[in-house]
KOLTOR-114318 format. One line per 2 residues: number of its first residue (from 1); their letters; for each residue y, x, z of N, C-alpha, C, O. Coordinates in Angstrom, 3 decimals. Example, Ala and Ser with C-alpha at 12.3 -4.5 7.8 and 13.67 -1.06 7.14 Angstrom:
<tornus>
1	AS	-5.690/13.190/7.800/-4.500/12.300/7.800/-3.300/13.200/7.800/-3.319/14.236/8.465 | -2.250/12.850/7.080/-1.060/13.670/7.140/0.030/12.900/7.870/1.138/13.409/8.039 $
</tornus>
This chain:
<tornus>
1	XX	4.475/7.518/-43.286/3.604/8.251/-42.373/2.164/8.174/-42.862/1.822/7.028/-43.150 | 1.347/9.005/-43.006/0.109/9.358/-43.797/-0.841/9.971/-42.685/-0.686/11.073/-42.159 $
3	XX	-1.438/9.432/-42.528/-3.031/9.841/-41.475/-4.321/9.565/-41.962/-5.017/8.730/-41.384 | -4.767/10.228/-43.058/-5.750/10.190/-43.397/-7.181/10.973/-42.330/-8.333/10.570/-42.488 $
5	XX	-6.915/11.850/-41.522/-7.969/12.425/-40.939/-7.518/12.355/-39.494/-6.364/12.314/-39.067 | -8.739/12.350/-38.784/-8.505/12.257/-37.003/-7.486/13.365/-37.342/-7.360/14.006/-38.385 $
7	XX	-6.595/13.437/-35.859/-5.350/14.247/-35.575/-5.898/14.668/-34.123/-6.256/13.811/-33.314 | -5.945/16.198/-33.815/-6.187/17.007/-32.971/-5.512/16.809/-31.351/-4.379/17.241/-31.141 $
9	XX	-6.059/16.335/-30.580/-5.361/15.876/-28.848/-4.360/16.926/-28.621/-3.447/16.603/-27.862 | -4.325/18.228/-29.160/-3.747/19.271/-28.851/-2.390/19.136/-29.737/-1.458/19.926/-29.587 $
11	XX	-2.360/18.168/-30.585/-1.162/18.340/-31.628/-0.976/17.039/-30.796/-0.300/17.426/-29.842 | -1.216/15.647/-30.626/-0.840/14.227/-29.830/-0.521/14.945/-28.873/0.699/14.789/-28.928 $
13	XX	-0.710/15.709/-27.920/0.040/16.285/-26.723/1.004/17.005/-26.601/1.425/17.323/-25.488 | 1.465/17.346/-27.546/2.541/18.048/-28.438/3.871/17.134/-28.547/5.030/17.332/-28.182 $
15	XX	3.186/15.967/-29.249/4.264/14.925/-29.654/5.144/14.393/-29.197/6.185/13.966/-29.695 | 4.410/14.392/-27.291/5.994/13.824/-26.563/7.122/14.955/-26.167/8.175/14.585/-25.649 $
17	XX	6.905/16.138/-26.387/7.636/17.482/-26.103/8.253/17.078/-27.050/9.213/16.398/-26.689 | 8.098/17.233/-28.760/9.185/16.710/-29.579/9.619/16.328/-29.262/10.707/16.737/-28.856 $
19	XX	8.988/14.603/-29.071/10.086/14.086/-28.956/10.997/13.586/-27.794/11.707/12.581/-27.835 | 10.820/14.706/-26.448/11.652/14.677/-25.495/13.265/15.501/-26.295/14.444/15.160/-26.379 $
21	XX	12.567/16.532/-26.684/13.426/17.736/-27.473/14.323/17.145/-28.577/15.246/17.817/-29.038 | 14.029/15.733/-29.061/14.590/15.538/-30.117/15.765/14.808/-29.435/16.957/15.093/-29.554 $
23	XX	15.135/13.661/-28.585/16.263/13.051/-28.005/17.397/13.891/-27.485/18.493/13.751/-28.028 | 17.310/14.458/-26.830/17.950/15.888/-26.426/19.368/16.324/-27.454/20.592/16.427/-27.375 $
25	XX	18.554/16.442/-28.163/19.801/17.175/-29.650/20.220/16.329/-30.078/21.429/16.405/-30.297 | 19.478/14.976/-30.470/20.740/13.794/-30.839/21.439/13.586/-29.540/22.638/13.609/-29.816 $
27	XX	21.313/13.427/-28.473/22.491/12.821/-27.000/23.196/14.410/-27.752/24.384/14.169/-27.537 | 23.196/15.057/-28.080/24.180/16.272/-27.750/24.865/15.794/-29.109/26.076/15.930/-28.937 $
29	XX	24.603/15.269/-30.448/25.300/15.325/-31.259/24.737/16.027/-32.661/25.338/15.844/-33.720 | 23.558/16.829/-32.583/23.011/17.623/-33.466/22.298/16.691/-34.785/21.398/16.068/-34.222 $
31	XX	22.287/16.445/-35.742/22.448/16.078/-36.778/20.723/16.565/-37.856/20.093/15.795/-38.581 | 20.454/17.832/-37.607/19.724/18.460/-38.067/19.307/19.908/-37.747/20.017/20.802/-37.286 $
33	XX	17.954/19.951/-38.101/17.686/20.873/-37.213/16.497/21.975/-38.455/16.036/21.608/-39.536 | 16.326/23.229/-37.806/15.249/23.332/-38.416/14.265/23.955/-38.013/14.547/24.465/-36.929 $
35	XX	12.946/24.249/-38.414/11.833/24.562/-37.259/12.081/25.269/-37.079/11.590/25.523/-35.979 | 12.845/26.325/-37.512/12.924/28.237/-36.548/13.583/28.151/-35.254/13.405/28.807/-34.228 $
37	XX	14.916/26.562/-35.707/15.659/26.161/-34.383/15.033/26.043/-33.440/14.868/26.615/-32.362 | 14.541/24.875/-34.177/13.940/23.663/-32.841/12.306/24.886/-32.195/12.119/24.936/-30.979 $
39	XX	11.613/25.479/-32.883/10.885/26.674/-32.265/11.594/27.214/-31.338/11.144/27.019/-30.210 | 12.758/27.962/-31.414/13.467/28.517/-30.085/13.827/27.852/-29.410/14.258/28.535/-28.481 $
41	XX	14.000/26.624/-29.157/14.299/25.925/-27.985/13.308/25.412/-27.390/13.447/25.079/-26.213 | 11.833/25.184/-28.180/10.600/24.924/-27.518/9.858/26.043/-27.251/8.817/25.977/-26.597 $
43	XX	10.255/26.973/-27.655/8.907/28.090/-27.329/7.766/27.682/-28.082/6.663/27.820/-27.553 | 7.866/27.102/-29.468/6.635/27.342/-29.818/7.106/27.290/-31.354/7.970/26.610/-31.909 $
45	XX	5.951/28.551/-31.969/6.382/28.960/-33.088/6.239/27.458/-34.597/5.444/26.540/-34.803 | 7.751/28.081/-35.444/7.934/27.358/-36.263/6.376/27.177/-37.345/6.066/26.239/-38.080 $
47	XX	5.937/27.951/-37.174/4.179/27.396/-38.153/3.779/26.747/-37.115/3.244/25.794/-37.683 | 3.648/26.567/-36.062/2.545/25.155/-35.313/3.379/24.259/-35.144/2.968/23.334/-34.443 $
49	XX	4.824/24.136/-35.671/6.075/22.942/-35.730/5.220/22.426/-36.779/4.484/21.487/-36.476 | 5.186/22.945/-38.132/5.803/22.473/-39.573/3.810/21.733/-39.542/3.540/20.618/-39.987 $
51	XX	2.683/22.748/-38.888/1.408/22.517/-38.944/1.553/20.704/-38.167/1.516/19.609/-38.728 | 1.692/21.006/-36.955/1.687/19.473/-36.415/2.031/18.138/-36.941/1.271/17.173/-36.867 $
53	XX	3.334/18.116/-37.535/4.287/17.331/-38.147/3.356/17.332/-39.449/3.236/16.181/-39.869 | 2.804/18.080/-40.057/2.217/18.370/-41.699/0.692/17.119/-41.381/0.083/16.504/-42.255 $
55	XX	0.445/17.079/-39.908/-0.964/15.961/-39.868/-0.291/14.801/-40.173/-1.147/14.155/-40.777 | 0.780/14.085/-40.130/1.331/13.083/-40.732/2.284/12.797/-41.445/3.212/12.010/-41.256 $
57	XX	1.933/13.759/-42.669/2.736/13.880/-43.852/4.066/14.838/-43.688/4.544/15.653/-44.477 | 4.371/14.548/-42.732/5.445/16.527/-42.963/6.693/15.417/-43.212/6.703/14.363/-43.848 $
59	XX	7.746/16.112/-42.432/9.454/15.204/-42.306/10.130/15.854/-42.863/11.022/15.296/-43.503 | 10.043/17.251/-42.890/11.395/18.317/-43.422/11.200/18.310/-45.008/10.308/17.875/-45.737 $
61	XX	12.477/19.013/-45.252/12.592/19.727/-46.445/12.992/21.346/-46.761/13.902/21.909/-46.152 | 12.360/21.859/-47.569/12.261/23.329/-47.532/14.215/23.623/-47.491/14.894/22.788/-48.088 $
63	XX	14.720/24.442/-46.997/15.846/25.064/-47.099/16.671/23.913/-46.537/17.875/24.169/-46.530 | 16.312/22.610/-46.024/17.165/21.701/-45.188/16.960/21.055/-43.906/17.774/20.366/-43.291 $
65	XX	15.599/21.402/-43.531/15.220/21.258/-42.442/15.297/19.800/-42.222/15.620/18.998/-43.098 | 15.022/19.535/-41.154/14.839/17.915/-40.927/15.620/17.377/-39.531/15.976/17.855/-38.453 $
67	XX	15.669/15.845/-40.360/16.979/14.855/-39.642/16.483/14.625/-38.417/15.356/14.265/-38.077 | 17.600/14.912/-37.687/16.684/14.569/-36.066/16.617/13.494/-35.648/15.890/13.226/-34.692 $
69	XX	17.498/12.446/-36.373/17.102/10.983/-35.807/16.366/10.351/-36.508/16.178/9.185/-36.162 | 15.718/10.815/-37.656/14.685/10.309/-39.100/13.326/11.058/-38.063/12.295/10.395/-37.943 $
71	XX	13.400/12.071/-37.549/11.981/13.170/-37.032/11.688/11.778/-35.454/10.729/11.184/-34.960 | 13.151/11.861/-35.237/12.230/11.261/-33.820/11.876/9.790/-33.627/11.184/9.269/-32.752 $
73	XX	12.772/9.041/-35.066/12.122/8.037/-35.022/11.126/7.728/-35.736/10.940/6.511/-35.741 | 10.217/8.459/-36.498/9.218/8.951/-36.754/7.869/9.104/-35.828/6.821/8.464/-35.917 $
75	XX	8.205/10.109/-34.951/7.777/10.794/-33.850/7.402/9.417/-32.818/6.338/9.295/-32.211 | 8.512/8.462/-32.789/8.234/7.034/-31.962/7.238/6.378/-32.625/6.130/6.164/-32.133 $
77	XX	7.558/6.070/-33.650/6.154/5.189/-34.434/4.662/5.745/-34.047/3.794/5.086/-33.476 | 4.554/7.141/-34.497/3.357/8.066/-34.298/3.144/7.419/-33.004/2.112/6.750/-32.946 $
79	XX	3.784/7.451/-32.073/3.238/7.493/-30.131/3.490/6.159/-30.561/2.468/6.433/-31.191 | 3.810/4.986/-30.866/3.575/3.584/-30.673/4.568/3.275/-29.606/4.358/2.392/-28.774 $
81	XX	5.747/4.067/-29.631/6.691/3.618/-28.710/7.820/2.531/-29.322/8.865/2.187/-28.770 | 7.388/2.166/-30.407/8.433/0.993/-31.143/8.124/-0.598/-31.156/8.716/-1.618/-31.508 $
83	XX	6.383/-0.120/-30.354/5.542/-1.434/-30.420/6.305/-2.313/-29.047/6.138/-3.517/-28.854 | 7.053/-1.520/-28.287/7.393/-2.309/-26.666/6.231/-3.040/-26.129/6.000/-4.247/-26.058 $
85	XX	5.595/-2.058/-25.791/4.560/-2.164/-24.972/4.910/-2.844/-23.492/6.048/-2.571/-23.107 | 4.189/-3.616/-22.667/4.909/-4.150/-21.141/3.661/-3.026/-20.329/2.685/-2.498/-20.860 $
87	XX	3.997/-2.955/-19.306/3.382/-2.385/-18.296/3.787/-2.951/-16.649/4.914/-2.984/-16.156 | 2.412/-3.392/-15.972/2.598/-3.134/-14.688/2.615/-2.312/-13.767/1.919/-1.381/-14.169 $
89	XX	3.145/-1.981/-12.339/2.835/-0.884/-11.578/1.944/-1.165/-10.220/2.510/-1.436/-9.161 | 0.735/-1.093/-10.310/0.004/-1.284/-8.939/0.050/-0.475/-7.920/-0.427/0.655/-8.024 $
91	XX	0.610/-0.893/-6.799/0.737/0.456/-5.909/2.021/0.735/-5.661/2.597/1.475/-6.459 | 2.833/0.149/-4.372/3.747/0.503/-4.372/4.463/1.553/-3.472/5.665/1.451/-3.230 $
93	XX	3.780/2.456/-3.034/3.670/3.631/-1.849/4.516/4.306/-2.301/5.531/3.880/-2.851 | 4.135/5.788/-2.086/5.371/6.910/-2.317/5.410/7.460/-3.490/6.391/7.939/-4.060 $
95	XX	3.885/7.360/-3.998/3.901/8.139/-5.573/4.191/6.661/-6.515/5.014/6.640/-7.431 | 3.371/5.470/-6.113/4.436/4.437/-6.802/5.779/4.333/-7.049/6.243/4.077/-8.160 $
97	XX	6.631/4.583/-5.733/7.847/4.713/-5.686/8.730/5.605/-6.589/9.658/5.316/-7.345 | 8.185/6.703/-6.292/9.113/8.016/-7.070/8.904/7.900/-8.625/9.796/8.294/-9.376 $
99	XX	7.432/7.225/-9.248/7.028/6.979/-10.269/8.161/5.837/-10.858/9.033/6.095/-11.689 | 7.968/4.756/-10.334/9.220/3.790/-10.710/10.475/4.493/-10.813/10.972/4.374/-11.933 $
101	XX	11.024/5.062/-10.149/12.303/5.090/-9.438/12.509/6.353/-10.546/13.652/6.679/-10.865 | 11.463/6.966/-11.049/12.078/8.537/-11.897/11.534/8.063/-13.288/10.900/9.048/-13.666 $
103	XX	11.417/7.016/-14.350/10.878/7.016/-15.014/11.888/5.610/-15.933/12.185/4.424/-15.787 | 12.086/6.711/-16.857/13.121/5.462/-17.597/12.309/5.195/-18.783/12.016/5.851/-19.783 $
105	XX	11.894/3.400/-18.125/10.847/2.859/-19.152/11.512/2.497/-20.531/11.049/2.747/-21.644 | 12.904/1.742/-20.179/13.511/1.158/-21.357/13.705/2.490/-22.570/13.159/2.537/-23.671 $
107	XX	14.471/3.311/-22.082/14.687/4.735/-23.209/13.298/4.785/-23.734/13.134/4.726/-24.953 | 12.215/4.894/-22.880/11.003/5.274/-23.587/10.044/4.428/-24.318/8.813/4.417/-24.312 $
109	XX	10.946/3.698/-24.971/10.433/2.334/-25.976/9.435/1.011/-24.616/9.144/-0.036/-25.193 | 9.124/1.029/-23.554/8.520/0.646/-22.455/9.096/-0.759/-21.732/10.324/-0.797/-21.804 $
111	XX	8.640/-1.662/-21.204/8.826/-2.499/-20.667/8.451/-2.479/-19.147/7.234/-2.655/-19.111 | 8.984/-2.334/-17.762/8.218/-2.016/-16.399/8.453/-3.957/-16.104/9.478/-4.374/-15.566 $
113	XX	7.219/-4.990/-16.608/7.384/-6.227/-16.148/7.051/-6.633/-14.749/7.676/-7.596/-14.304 | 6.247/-6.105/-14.056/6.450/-6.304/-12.876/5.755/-5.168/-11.281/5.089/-4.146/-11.445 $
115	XX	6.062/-5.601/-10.231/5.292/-4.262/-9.370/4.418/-5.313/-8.329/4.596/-6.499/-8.052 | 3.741/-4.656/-8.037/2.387/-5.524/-6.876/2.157/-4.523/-6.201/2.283/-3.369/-6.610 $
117	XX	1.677/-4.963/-4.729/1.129/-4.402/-3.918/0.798/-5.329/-2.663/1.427/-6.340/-2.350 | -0.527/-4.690/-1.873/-1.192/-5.712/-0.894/-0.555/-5.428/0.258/-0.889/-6.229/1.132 $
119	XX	0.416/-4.425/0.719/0.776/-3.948/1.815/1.931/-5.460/2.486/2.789/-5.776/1.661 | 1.950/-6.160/3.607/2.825/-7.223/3.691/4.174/-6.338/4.212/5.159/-7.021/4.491 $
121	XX	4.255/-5.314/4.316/5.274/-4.618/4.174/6.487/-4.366/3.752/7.603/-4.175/4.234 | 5.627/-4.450/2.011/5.897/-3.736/1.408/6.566/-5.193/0.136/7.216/-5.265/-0.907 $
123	XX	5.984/-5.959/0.953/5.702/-7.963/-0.693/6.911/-8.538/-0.403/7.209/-9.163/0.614 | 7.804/-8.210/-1.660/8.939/-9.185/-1.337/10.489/-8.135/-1.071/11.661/-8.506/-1.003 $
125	XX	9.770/-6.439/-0.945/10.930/-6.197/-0.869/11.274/-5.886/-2.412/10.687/-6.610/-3.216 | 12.353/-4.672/-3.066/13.211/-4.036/-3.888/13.157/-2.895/-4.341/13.754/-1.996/-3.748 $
127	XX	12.550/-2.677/-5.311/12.440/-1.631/-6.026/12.344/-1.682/-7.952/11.691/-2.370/-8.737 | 13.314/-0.623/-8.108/14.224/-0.423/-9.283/14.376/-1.995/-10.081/13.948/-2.144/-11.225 $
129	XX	14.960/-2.987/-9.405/15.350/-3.958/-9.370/14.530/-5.338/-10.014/14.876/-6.308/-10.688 | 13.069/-4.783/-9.326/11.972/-5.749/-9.272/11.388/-5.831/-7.625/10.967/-5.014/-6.806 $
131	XX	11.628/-7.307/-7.661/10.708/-7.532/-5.735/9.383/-7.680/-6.536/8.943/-8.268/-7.523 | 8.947/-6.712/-5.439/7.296/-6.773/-5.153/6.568/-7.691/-4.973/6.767/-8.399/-3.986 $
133	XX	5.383/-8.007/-5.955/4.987/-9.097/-5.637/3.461/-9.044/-4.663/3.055/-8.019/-4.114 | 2.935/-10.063/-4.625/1.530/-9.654/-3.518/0.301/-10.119/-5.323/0.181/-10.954/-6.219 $
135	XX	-0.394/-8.573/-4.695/-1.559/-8.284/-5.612/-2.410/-9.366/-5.628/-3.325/-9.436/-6.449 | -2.218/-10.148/-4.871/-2.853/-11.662/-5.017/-2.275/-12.710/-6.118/-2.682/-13.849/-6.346 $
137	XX	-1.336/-12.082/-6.664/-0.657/-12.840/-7.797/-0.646/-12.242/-8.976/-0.005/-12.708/-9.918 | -1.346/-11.152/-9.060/-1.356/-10.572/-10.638/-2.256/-11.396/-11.649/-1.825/-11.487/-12.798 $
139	XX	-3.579/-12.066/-11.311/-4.033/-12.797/-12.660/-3.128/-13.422/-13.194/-2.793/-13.247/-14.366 | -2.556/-14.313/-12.340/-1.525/-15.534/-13.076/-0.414/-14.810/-13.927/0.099/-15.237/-14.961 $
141	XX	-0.113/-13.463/-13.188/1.183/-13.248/-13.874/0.336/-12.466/-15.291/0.667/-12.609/-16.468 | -0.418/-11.919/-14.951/-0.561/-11.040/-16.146/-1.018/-12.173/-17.748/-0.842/-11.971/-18.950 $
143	XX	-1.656/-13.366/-16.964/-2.119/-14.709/-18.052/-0.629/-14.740/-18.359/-0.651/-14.717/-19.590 | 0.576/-14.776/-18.024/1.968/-15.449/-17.999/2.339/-14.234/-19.236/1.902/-14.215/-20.387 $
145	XX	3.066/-13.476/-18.734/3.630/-12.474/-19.459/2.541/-11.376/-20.274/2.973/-10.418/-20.915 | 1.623/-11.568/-20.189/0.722/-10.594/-21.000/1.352/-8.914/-21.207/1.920/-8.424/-22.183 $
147	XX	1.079/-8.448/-20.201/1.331/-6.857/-20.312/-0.315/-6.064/-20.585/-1.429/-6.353/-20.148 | 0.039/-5.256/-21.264/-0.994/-4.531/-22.112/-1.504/-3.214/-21.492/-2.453/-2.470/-21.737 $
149	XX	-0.315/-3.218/-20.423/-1.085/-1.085/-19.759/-0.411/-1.683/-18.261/0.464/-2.512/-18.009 | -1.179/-0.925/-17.537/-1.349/-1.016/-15.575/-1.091/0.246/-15.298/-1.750/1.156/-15.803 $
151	XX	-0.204/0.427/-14.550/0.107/2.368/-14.138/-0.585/1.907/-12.463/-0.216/1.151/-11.564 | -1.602/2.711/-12.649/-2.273/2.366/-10.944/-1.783/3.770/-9.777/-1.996/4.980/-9.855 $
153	XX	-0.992/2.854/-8.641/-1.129/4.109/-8.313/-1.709/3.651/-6.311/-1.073/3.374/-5.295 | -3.133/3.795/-6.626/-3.830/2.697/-5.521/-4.418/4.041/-4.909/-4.305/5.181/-5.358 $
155	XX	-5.123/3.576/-3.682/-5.981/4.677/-3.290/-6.933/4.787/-3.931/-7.477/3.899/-4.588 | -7.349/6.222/-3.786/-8.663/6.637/-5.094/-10.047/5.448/-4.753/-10.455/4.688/-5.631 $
157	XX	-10.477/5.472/-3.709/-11.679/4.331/-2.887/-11.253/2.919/-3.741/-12.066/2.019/-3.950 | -10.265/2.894/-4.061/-9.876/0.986/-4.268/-10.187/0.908/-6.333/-10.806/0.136/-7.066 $
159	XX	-9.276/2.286/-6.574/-9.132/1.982/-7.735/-9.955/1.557/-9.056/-9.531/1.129/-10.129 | -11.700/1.901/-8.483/-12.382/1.453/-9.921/-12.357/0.008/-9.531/-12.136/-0.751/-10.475 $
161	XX	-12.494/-0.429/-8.612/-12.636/-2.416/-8.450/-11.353/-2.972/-8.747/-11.337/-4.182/-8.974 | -10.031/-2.203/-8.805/-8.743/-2.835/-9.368/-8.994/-2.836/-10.876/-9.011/-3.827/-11.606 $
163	XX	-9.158/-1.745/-11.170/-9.282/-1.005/-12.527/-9.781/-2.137/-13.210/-8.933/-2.753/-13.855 | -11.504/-2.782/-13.247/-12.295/-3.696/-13.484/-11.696/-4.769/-13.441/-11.639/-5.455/-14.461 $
165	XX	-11.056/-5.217/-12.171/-10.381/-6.711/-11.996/-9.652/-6.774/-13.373/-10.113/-7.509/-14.246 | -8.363/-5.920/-13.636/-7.529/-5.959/-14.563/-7.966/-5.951/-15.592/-7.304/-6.602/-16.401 $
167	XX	-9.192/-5.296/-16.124/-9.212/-5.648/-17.302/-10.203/-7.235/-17.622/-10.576/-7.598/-18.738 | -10.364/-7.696/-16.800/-10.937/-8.961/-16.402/-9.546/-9.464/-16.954/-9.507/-9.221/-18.160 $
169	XX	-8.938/-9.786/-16.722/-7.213/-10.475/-16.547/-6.919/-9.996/-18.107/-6.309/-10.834/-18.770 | -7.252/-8.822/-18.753/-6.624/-8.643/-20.538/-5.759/-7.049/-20.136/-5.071/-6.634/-21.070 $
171	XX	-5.758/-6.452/-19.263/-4.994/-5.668/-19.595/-6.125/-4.087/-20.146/-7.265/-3.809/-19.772 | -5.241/-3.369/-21.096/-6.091/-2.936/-22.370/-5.770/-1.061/-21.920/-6.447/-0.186/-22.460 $
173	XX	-4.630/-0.710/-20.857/-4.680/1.042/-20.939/-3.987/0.770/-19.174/-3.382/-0.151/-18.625 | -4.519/2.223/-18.728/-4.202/2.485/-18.268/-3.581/3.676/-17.475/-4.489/4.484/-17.279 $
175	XX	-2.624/4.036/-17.038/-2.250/5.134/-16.755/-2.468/5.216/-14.718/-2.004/4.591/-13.765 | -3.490/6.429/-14.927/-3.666/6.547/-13.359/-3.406/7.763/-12.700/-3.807/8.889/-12.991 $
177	XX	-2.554/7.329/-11.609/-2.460/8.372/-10.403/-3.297/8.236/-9.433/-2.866/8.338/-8.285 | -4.682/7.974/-9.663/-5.336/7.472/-8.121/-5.756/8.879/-7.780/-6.655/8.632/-6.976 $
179	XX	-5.718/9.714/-7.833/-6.615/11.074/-7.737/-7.940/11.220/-8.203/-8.655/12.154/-7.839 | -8.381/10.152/-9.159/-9.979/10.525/-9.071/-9.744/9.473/-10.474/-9.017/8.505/-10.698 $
181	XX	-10.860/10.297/-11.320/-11.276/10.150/-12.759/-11.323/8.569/-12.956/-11.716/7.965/-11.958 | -10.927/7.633/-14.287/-11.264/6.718/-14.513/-11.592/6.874/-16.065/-10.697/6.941/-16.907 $
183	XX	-12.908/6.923/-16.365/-13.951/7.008/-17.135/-13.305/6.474/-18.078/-12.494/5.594/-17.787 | -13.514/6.908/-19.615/-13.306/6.131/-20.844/-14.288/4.944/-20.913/-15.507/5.029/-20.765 $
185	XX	-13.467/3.649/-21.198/-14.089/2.585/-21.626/-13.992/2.122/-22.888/-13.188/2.744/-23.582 | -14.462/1.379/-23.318/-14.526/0.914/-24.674/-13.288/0.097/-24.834/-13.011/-0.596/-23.854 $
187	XX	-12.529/0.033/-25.802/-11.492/-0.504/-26.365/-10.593/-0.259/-25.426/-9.496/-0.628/-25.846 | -10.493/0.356/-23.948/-9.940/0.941/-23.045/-8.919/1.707/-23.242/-8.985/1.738/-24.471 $
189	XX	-7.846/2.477/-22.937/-6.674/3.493/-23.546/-6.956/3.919/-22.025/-6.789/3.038/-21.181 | -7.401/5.294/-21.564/-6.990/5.750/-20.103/-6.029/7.245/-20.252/-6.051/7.997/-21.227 $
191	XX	-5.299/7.397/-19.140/-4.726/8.398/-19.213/-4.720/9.014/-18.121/-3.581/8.995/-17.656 | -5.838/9.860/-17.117/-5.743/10.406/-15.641/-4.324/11.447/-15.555/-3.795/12.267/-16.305 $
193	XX	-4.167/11.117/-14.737/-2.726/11.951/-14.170/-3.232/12.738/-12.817/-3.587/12.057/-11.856 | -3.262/14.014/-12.751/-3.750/14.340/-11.734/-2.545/15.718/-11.501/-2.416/16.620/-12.328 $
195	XX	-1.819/15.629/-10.323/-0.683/16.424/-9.647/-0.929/17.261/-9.384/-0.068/18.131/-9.247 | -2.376/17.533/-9.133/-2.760/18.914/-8.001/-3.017/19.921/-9.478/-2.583/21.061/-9.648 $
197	XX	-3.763/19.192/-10.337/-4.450/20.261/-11.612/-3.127/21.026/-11.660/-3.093/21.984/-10.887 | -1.832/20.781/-12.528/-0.812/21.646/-12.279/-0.172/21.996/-11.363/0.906/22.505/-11.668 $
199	XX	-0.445/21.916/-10.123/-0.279/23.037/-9.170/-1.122/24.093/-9.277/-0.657/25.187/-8.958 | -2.770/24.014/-9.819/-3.196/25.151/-9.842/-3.150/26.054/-11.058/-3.405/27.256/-11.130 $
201	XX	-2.680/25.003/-12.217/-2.166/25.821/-13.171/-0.861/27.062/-13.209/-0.567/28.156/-13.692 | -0.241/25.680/-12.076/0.887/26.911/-11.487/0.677/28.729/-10.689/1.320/29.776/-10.765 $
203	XX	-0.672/28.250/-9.913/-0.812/29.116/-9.289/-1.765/29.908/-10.203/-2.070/30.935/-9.597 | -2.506/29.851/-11.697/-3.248/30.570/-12.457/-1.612/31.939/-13.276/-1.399/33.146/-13.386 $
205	XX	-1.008/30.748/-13.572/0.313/31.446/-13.983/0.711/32.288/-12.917/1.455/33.092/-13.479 | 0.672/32.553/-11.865/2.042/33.141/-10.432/0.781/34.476/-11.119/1.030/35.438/-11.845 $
207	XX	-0.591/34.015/-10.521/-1.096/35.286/-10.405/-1.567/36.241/-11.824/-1.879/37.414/-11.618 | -1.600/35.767/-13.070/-0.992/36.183/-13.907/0.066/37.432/-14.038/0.086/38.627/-14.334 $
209	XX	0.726/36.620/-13.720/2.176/37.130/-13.917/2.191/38.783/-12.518/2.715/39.864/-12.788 | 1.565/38.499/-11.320/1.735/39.392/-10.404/0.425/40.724/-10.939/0.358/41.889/-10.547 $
211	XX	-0.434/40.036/-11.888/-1.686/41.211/-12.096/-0.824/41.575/-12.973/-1.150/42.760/-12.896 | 0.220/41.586/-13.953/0.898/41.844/-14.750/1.411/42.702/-14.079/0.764/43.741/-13.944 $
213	XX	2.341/42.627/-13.619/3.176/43.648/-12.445/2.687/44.624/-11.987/2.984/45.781/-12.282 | 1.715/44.191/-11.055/0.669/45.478/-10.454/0.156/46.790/-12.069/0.114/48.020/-12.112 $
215	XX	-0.114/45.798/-13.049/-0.511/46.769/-13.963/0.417/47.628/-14.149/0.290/48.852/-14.122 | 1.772/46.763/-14.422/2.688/47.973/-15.544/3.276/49.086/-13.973/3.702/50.231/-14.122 $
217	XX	3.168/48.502/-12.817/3.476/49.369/-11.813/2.534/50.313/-11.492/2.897/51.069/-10.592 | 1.406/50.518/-11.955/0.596/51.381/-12.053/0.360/52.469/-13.475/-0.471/53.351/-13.690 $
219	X	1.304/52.026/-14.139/1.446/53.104/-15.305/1.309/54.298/-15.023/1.412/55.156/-15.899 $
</tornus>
């Protein structure tokens, strides 16, 4: 793997579509593939395949196309999913919940080491077969097991003073659902997750698609 020059956010955002797509065709059995293929099943043309893949040295071969379990374990290294990264989950509410409960950490090279939350509710019960612990116990644990990324999913008001605590404690990325921006920090990894933006992307697409209509119905 060869990375001599920064690599474009627009091609890294790319990378987990591969390699959702790749896993995909190996569970089915597929062996090899080639970009005109694997283009029609992604919708995106075989020159921004062969361009993307070409920022870190290029996998295929002309007239043989490339191995799909050589591309995607490839594709893992690139995303640092071979490193087994640990992660905690702060927040154990409804978008915590569905987040745990829909998200298969192990397949995705991932470790889910433990869940916290302040709710007494909520401390001590069962979820995806970790009890909840009370957010009053994360320094110790995180000194204990050393996990490296925090998936926060706190109220937006709470989350920059969690945010801060944790990285007080060593933890180095984070992935947030709080609804509200958490600023790049230095040596920091952030990743905002925000639900509503693609709903309105959804709704940029509907109406799209209906000025489309109206046009050609006005021919």
């Amino acid at each position: 793997m060869k990375m001599e020059k920064k690599v474009s956010v627009s091609v890294i955002n790319r990378l987990p579509r591969y390699y959702r797509y790749l896993t995909d065709l190996l569970a089915a059995g597929v062996e090899r593939i080639s970009s005109k293929e694997l283009s029609e099943k992604m919708q995106v043309t075989a020159s921004q395949i062969r361009q993307d893949l070409n920022c870190f040295g290029g996998f295929g071969q002309q007239g043989y196309g490339y191995n799909v379990k050589s591309l995607r374990s490839e594709i893992a290294k690139i995303l640092g999913l071979d490193q087994g990264y640990t992660a905690v989950l702060v927040g154990a509410g409804n978008m915590g919940r569905t987040f745990a409960t829909n998200t298969k950490f192990e397949s995705r090279g991932f470790r889910l080491a433990g869940i916290f939350d302040s709710d007494p509710k909520k401390i001590g019960t069962e979820l995806v077969g970790h009890t909840i612990r009370d957010y009053k116990e994360i320094a110790a644990f995180i000194r204990d097991e050393k996990p490296e990324m925090a998936i926060l999913t706190v109220p937006k008001d709470a989350m920059h003073a969690v945010a801060e605590e944790l990285i007080s404690y060593g933890i180095r990325a984070f992935l947030n659902f709080s609804y509200t921006e958490l600023s790049d920090i230095e040596n920091i990894a952030v990743e905002n997750v925000h639900l509503s933006d693609s709903l309105m992307r959804l709704s940029y697409k509907l109406l799209e698609h209906d000025r489309s209509r109206k046009a050609k119905e006005e021919e």
